[in-house]
C-alpha positions as CSV (number, residue, x, y, z in Angstrom):
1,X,-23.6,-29.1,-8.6
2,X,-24.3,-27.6,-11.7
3,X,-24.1,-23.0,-12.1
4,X,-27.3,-23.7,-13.4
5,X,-28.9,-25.5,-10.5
6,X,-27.1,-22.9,-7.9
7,X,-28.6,-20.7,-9.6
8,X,-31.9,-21.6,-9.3
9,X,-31.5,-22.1,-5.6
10,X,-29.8,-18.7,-5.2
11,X,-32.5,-16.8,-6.6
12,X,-34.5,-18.8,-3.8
13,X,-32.3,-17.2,-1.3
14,X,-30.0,-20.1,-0.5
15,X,-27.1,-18.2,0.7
16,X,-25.1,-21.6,0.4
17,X,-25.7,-21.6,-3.0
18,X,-25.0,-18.2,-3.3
19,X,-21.8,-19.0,-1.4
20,X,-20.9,-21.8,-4.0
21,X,-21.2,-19.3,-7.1
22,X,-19.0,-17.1,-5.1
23,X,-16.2,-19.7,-4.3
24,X,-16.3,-21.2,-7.9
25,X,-15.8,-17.9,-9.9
26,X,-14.7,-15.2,-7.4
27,X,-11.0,-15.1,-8.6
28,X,-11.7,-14.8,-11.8
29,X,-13.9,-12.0,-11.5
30,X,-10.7,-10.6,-9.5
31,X,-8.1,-11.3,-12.2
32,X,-10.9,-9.6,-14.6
33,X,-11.0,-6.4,-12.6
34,X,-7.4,-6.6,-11.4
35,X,-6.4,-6.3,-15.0
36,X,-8.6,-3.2,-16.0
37,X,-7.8,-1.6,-12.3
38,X,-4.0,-1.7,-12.5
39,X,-4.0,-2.4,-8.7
40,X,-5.6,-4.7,-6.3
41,X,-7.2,-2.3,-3.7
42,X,-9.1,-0.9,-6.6
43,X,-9.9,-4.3,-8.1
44,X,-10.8,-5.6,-4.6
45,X,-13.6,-2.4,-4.5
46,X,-14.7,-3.4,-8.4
47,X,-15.1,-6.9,-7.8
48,X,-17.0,-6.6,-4.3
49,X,-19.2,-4.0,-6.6
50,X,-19.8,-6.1,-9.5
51,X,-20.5,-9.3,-6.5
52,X,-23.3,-7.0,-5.4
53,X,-24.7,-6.3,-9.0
54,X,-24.9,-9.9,-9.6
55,X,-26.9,-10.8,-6.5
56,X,-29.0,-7.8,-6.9
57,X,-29.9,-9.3,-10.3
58,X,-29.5,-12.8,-10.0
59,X,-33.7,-12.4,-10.2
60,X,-33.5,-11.0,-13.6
61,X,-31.0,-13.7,-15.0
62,X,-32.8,-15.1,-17.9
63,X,-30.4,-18.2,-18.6
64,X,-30.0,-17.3,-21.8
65,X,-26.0,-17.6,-21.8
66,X,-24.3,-19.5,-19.5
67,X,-24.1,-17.7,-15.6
68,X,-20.6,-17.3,-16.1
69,X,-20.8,-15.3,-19.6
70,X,-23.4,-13.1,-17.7
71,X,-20.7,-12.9,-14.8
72,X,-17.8,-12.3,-16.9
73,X,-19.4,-9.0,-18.3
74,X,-21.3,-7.7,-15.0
75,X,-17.4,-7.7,-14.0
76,X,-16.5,-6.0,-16.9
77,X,-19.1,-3.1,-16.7
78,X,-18.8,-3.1,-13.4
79,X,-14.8,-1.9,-13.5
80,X,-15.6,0.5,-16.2
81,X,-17.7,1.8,-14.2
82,X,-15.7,2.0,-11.6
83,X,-12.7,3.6,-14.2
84,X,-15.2,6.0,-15.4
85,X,-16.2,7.3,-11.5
86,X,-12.7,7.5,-10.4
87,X,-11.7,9.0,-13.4
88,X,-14.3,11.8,-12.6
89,X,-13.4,12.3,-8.9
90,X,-9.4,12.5,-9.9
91,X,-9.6,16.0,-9.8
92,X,-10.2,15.9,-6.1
93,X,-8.7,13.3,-4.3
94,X,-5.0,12.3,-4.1
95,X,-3.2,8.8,-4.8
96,X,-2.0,6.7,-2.2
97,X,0.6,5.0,-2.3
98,X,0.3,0.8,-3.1
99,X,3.5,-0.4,-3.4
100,X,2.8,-2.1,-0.3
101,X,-0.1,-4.3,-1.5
102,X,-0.3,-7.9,-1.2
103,X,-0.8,-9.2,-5.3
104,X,-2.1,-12.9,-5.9
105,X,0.3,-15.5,-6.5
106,X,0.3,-18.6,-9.3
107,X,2.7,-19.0,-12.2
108,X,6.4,-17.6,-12.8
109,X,6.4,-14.9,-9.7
110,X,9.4,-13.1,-11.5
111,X,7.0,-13.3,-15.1
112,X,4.2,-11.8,-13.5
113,X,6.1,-9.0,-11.8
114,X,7.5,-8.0,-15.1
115,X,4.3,-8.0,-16.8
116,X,2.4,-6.4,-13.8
117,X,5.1,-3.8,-13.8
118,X,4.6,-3.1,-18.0
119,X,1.0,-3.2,-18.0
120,X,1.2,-0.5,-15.0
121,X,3.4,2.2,-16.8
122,X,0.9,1.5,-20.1
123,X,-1.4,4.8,-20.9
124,X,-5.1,4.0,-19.6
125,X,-6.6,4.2,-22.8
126,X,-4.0,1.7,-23.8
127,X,-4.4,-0.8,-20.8
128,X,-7.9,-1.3,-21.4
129,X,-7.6,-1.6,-24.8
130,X,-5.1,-4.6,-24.5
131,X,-6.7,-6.1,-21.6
132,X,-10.0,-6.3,-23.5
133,X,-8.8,-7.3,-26.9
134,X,-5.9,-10.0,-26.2
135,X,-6.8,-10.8,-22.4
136,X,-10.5,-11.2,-22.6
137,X,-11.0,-11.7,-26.1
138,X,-13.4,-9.2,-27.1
139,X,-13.5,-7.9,-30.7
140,X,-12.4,-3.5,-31.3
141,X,-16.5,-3.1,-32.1
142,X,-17.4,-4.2,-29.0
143,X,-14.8,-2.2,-27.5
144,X,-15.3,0.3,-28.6
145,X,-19.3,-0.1,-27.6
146,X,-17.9,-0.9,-24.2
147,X,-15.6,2.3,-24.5
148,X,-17.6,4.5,-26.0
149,X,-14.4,4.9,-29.1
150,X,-14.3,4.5,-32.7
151,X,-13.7,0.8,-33.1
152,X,-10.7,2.0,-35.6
153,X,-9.1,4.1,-32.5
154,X,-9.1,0.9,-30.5
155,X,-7.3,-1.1,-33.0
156,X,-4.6,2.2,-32.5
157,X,-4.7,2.2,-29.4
158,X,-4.2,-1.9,-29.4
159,X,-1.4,-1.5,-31.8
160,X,0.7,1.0,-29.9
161,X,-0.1,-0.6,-26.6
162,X,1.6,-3.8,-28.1
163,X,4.4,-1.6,-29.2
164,X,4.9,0.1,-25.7
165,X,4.4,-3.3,-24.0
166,X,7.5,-4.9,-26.6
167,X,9.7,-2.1,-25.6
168,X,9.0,-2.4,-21.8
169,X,9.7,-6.2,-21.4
170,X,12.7,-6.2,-23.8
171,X,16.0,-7.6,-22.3
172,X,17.2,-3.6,-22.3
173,X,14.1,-2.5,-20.4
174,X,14.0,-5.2,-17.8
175,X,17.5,-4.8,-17.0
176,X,17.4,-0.7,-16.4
177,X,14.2,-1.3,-14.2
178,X,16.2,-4.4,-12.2
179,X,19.3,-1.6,-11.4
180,X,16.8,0.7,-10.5
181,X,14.8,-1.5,-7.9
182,X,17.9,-2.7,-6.6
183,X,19.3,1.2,-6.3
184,X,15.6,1.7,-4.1
């Protein structure tokens, strides 16, 4: 069955279809948020929130894109919204701890963990610049709409997050870390 189509039922209260969207685009919304959260826990909390959003508005969906697009940026706002709320609380709360946390499998497990590890020690500002631009493909004006920057301080902040993200995953970088989680 079609988005379209579970759409239309969804909006009738069919919580089958309503499962069905859910099963057919819940891990991307993850990977969206996970990438814009930095850890799962958090992306786990964004993408439950920006699940809600879209059933709360599934009413107002005019069909105008396809349910996916609208998806794809309900996730998006969503975890900024999220970033922006826990950026305002960080004052007073504390960090836990994560190192524990379960991450998604798929692909080159080594890769991933190399890449999960760089994009972690990249500057905020930074990480959502380069997840937006090169990940999902949005353009530095409509980042920095979605940011609320000068488009010309994304395209900095792109181009020094590329930088940074060169110097962690070269040969020298990966190798120091490697000594260092085997000296753990």
């Amino acid at each position: 069955m079609e988005d379209h189509e579970l759409v239309t039922l969804a909006r009738g209260g069919d919580g089958g279809a309503i499962r069905a969207l859910y099963q057919r685009h819940a891990r991307r919304v993850f990977a969206v948020v996970r990438r814009l959260a930095g850890d799962d826990a958090l992306a786990e909390d964004w993408a439950q929130e920006a699940w809600v959003r879209v059933i709360r508005a599934l009413p107002t969906f005019r069909g105008d894109s396809a349910f996916s697009t609208w998806l794809h940026r309900v996730a998006i706002n969503s975890a900024l919204h999220g970033r922006r709320s826990r950026e305002r609380k960080a004052g007073r709360e504390t960090a836990i701890d994560d190192s524990h946390s379960v991450r998604p499998g798929g692909g080159d497990p080594l890769l991933r963990l190399k890449l999960e590890r760089a994009m972690e020690r990249l500057p905020e500002g930074m990480r959502r610049v380069l997840v937006l631009h090169d990940v999902e493909g949005y353009t530095h004006e409509e980042i920095g709409e979605l940011l609320g920057i000068n488009p010309g301080t994304c395209k900095s902040q792109l181009f020094k997050a590329r930088a940074k993200m060169r110097a962690l995953l070269s040969p020298a970088a990966v190798r120091d870390e490697e000594v260092q989680t085997c000296n753990t």
